[in-house]
Steps between C-alpha positions, in 0.01 A plus 500: 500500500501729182243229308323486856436913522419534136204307549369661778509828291341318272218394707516870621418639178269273394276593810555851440405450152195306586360725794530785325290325179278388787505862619411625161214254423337568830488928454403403123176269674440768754544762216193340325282438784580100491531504851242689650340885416698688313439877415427566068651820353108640489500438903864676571366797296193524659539354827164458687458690805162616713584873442209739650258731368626837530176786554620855439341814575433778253847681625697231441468345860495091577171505689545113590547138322316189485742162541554192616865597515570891607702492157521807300828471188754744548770621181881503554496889431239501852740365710790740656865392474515424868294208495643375231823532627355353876393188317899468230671519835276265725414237285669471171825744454612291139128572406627732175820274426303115489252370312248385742699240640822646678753157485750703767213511736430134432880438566491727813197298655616141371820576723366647799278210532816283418694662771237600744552899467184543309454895421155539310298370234603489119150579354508808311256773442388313143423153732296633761318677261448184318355348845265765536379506146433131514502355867621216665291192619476589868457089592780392217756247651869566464598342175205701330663791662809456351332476145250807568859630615659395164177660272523837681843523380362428149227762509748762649734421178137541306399797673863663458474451100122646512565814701742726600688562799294836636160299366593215718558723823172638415331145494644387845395799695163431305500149625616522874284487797580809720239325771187749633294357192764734296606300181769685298686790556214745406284386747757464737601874470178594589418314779803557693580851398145635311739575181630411159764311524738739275437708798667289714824605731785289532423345861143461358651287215736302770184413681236399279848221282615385861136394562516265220740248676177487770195725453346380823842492728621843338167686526586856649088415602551210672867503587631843517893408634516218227439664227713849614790227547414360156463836335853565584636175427405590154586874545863301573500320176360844304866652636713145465459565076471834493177571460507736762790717713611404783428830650164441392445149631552637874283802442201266361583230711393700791117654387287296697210263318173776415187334400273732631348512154467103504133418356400137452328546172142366528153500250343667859738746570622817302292711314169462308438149603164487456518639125801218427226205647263661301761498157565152619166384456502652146832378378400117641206534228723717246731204490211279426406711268795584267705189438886505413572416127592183594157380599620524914359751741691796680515439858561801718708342728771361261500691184623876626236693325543863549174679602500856419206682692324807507576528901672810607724408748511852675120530480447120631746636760255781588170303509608217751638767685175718533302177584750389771506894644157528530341138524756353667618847707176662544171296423612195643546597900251747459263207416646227811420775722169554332386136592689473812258366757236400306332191569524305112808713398586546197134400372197827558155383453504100450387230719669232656384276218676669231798579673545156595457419155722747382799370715416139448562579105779686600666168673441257228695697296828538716794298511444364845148342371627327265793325637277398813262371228826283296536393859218307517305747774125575519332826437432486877845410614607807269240719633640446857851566389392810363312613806859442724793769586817429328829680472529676131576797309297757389585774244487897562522797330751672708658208675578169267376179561440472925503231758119460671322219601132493393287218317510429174159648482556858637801501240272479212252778685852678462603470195121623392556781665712676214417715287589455096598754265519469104635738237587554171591789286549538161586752227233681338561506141730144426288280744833393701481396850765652655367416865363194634453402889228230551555499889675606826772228514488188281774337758122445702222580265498351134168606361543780230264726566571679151436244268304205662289683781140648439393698721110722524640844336298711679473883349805497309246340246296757435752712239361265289150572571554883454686370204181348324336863539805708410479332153140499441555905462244600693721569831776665567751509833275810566171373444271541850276207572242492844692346761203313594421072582466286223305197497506180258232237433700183503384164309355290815283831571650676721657791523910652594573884601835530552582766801816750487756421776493891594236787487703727272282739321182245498216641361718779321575492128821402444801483212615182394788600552434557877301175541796296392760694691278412829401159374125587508316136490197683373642642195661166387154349525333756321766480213440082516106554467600731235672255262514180691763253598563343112586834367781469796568150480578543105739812584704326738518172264690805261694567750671172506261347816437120484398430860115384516348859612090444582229675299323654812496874579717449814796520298493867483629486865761240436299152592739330264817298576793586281887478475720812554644425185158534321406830662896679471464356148141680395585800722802575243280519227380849681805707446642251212262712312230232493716218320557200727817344517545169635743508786808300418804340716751369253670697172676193369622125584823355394716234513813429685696625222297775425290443223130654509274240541174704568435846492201704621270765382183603738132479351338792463146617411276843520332412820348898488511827342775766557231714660325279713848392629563866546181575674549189755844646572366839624245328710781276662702788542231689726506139733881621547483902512176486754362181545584172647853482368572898604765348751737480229524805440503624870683222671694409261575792290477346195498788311510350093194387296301224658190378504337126696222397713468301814304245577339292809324228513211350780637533831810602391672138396632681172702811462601665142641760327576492126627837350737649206723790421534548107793240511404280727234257629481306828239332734529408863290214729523439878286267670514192695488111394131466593224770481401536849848572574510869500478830665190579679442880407511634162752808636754227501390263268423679225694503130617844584712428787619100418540514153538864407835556706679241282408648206643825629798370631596305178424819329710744728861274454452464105438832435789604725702245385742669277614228302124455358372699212212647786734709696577699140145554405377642814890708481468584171117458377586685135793313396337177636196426303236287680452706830158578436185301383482575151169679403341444171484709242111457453435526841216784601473498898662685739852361483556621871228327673190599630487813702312380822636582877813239487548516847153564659353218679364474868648079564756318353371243202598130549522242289 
């Protein structure tokens, strides 16, 4: 019996023996990748994930992200005790005592499963952050399972000897998938609670770890009760080890869920979305253009640059606000009940040939073309679809998006019914862009009417032609010139005389000054037939213009298309003391860990002389103190330095203002999508009353905004230098202006 039971021990040990040799061998051939992927040392200390581009305002502010993954990293010292503690006492309580493997959990699960009273999982902390960092195959078999299972224990061990403990916290919340396209903890925080997560609270924390176990099931979003029950279950844990009183558990337990502040973070939501599509389209061509040292590209979805900007969050605040007030508020209704009842609304003054043509462009382009195209249907088939009712939603202003039924067709006659808006301020002397709104909504409308549109400028272009005369040195802002009609010989023979849009003082001899104040047509064409349009062309090619601008005399009343960032761009140069300073959007680029890839320094260039900038800044300052632009003073009491002009184009498609204080520089356009969408009369239509407001608006809340440098200048003009437009030294003229009636006129100017 004895020689019997010694050789089962025997046998025993010899199994024992040779399973754990097997044992060894097979961790040693996982160890070394033998048996499938295995993580190097250079992958666990830099483990690849798509982390997003971060853009950041001026003050410090994330303005938005570009990502595949809503992924931004997140440091141990940003996260607040209570979610670490959430996650110690939900999912791995040994975390600080094992060494990425915890064998009493092992033992704990092996004999539940044994015995049927199965309590948990044994992964710890270290192993699910090994399965995030490299993931499983999602169509694996079991056995393959089991040795994906057995390499994530290996990489935990690995990951344990690479990092510390507070690091590797720091990497899971980094890694986890919070659901509502949040990746990580950082993005996470600010979806659900629009905060940092070191500003967490406690039930915040309990929340945001108990979705984890189920993002979808446990999303206070989707399913409010579950996740309040999970919340607490981990609130219970938080107290079970002391993490928390129990005094405290039944005070917290009992705070209902808040996510009032819950924001599903989106590239067409938030703030300055047009200016980040814009900075997308530059960065796409920066990263083809600047190469890692490696040889590879940057991509701007993976690689968590950091995009520092020149955007003033406050001040981007205050633009979109001023467009959506008065666009949105004001010009908008005003304008549905200017066309209400007319026959072709929202088109004046077209046939039914071009509409039709116009609409027919408009429906190739939409979404509902084209997947009745993929579908195999004929233009006619389409056509018909187009022409029938059908239940949808519309957007509004002051409603949402609204149930109607219309066709297809009216929609589009709709939608070209809006109105568009683009703005863009910058600061005088560094060339910054501190503003930048290229439409009303870019949920709905894409285009950027900053950068990309060009748009017939109207009279805001003639600065520039009083510009040309101001530095010849034979005029002045006081010089008086015979408001009389001009006429030009053109090339084919014939002949042009432009007409004013008013009477004022026709006949009369009249100040520069005064004529550009009013906008008088005929002095701009006697200043063109003066010096002619290449003496203008070549001082608005100074003043950093590229667009194609014709050579025809024309152009002294605007009959040139150009962007609003070309004309807030020149216009700068005026009280920049004639220097032109390329406006600029970012300061510097760097990478995920900080380093300065790219830095930037605006191009500058003498575009004019300190006088003749001077000179053009009194004359724009009589458009504001009795001209066109006097409503900014009246209405809206803006009562610092300014100067601008308005301008209007043919039958009033375009509206503009573009005007500066000493520190600042900003332009406004509102018009429709096509041309012959607009107002009908020039006392609504006009620059001065769909532009202008803007303008004024945008000034009012910066300058009253006490937490901008403004507010202290107009508070405190002598402490605060730069309240006033500097005057040169060498300057002769009457520093005050000319001395004419400022407020005598029989009609109102337009333009």
């Amino acid at each position: 019996m004895k020689k019997e039971k010694s050789k089962w021990i025997k046998r025993f040990w010899i199994f024992y023996v040779v399973a754990v040799i097997l044992v060894f061998f097979l961790f040693v051939l996982i160890s070394y990748g033998h048996l499938g992927f295995m993580p190097s040392f250079a992958d666990l200390e830099n483990p690849k994930t798509n982390l997003a581009t971060e853009v950041y305002s001026a003050d410090g502010e994330l303005l938005g992200k570009y990502y595949l993954e809503n992924r931004s990293p997140c440091k141990y010292d940003e996260l607040p005790p209570s979610l670490v503690n959430a996650l110690i006492a939900t999912e791995d309580v040994r975390f600080y005592k094992h060494s990425g493997v915890d064998g009493r959990a092992l033992v704990r699960v092996f004999f539940g499963v044994m015995t049927g009273t199965h309590k948990g999982g044994g992964s710890t902390i270290t192993q699910q952050l090994a399965k995030n960092l490299f993931p499983r195959d999602p169509n694996a078999g079991k056995l393959k399972i089991i040795f994906t299972k057995l390499k994530e224990w290996v990489v935990a061990i690995k990951l344990e000897r690479s990092y510390s403990k507070n690091e590797i916290i720091a990497m899971y919340f980094n890694t986890v998938d919070f659901g509502s396209n949040s990746m990580g903890i950082k993005s996470a925080a600010a979806t659900f609670f629009n905060k940092a997560p070191l500003d967490l609270t406690v039930e915040e924390s309990a929340l945001l770890v108990g979705m984890l176990k189920a993002p979808t099931k446990y999303s206070p979003r989707r399913n409010p009760n579950a996740s309040l029950n999970r919340r607490n279950t981990v609130l219970s844990q938080m107290e079970k080890y002391k993490f928390i009183e129990k005094d405290q558990f039944d005070s917290i337990r009992a705070i209902p869920i808040d996510i009032s502040r819950y924001k599903m973070q989106h590239h067409a939501t938030g703030s300055a979305t047009y200016f980040r599509e814009y900075l997308r389209l530059y960065l796409a061509e920066w990263c083809r253009e600047n190469p890692k040292p490696d040889g590879t590209y940057y991509d701007i979805y993976k690689d968590g640059l950091k995009i520092y900007t020149t955007i003033d969050s406050r001040m981007q605040k205050h633009a979109e606000e001023a467009v959506r007030e008065h666009v949105c508020g004001h010009l908008q209704p005003l304008f549905f009940n200017h066309i209400k009842g007319r026959a072709n609304a929202p088109f004046t003054n077209i046939s039914k040939e071009e509409t039709e043509r116009i609409l027919v462009a408009a429906m190739k382009r939409s979404e509902r073309y084209e997947i009745m195209k993929d579908a195999g249907l004929s233009d006619a088939d389409i056509r018909k679809a187009f022409d029938k009712k059908v239940e949808m939603q519309v957007m509004t202003w002051d409603r949402g998006m609204v149930d109607t039924v219309m066709t297809p067709m009216d929609s589009i006659r709709y939608m070209k019914s809006f109105l568009h808006c683009g703005m863009m301020a910058m600061d005088v002397n560094t060339g910054y862009v501190k503003a930048y709104v290229g439409g009303v909504d870019y949920m709905y409308f894409q285009f950027d009417h900053v950068k990309l549109s060009k748009r017939q400028v109207g009279s805001t272009f003639k600065p520039y032609v009083y510009t040309v005369a101001m530095q010849s040195g034979e005029y002045s802002p006081c010089t008086m010139v015979p408001n009389v009609p001009v006429t030009f010989k053109l090339p084919e023979g014939t002949t042009w005389t432009p007409k004013n849009s008013g009477s004022y003082k026709e006949g009369q001899m009249i100040s520069l000054s005064e004529a550009l104040a009013h906008s008088v047509n005929y002095i701009s064409a006697y200043l063109m037939k003066q010096f002619g349009p290449q003496a203008v062309i070549q001082l608005i090619r100074n003043m950093g213009m590229t667009s194609e601008v014709p050579a025809v005399p024309a152009i002294c009343l605007g009959a040139c298309e150009l962007s609003l960032y070309e004309q807030v761009g020149a216009m700068n140069c005026f009280p920049n003391q004639g220097v032109y300073v390329e406006p600029s959007f970012i300061t510097r680029i760097c990478d995920f860990n900080g380093n300065v890839l790219h830095t930037y320094v605006p191009k500058t260039n003498e575009a004019i002389d300190q006088i003749t900038a001077f000179k053009t800044v009194r004359l724009m300052q009589g458009v504001v103190q009795h001209g066109t632009g006097a409503r900014l003073r009246g209405q809206y009491k803006l009562t610092f330095p300014l100067a601008g002009k308005t301008g209007t184009t043919d039958n009033q498609s375009d509206g503009w203002f573009v005007g500066y204080t000493p520190a600042l520089t900003a332009g406004v356009w509102v018009g429709a999508e096509d041309r012959s969408v607009h107002f009908r009369s020039i006392s609504l239509g006009q620059g001065a009353r769909t532009a202008m407001p803007v303008f004024a608006l945008f000034m009012q809340k910066c300058y009253n905004d006490p937490e901008l440098p403004y507010a202290k200048m107009v508070r405190n003009p002598e402490k605060y230098p730069g309240y006033d437009f500097t005057i040169p030294e060498a300057y002769t003229g009457d520093a005050s202006g000319c001395n004419e009636q400022k407020r005598e006129r029989k009609r109102p100017s337009f333009d």
